[in-house]
C-alpha positions in Angstrom: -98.1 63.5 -119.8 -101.5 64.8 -119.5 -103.6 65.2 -116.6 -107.3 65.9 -116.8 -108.6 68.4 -113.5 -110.9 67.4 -111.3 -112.4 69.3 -108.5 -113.9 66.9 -105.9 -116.0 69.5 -104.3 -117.4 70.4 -107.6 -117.2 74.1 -107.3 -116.5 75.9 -110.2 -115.2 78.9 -108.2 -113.5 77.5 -105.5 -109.4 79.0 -106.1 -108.5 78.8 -102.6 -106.2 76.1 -103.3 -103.9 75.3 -106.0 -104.2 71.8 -107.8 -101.2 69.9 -108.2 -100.4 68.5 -111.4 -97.4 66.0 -112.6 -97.6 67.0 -116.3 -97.0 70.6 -118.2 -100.3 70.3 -119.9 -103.7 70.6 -117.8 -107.4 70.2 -119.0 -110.1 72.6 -117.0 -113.9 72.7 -117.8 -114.9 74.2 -114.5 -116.0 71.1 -112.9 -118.3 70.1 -115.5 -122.3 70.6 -115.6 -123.9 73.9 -115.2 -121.5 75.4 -113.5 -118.6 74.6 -115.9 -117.4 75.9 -118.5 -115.9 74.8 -122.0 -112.7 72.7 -122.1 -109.5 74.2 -122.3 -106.1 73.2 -122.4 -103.6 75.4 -120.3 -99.8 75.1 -120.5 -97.8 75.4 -117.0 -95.7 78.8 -117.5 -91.8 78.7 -117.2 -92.5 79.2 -113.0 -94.6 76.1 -113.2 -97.7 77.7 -112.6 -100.6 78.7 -114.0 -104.7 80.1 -113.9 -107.2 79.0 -116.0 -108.7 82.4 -117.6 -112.6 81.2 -117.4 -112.8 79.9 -113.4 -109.7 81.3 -112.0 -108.4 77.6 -111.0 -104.9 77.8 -110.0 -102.8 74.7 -111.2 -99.3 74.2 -110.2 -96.5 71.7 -110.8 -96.4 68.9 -107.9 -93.2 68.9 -106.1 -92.5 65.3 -107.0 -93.3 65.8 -111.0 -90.4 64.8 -113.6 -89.6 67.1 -115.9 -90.4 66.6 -119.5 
């Protein structure tokens, strides 16, 4: 499964949170507009976390994601 990132409050630098994800596989562009940045795909590391190198995002498994 993929899941595309969102960040509601459309701030591109806002890591004071991590974003919960149900799938190994995240897509980050920043937020989108001027403030993003181009789309990447990141993989969730072996500890089921993981930053996104342009905006500092932090993305981490969900608690109630299957494996796959």
């Amino acid at each position: 499964m993929t899941i595309m990132a969102d960040n509601p409050a459309g701030n591109a630098t806002d890591t004071t949170t991590a974003i919960p994800v149900a799938g190994p596989r995240v897509a980050c562009n920043g937020g989108g507009g001027p403030l993003g940045h181009p789309q990447v795909w990141l993989t969730l590391g072996t500890d089921g976390e993981i930053t996104c190198p342009y905006c500092s995002r932090h993305y981490v498994k969900s608690s109630g994601a299957d494996d796959e």
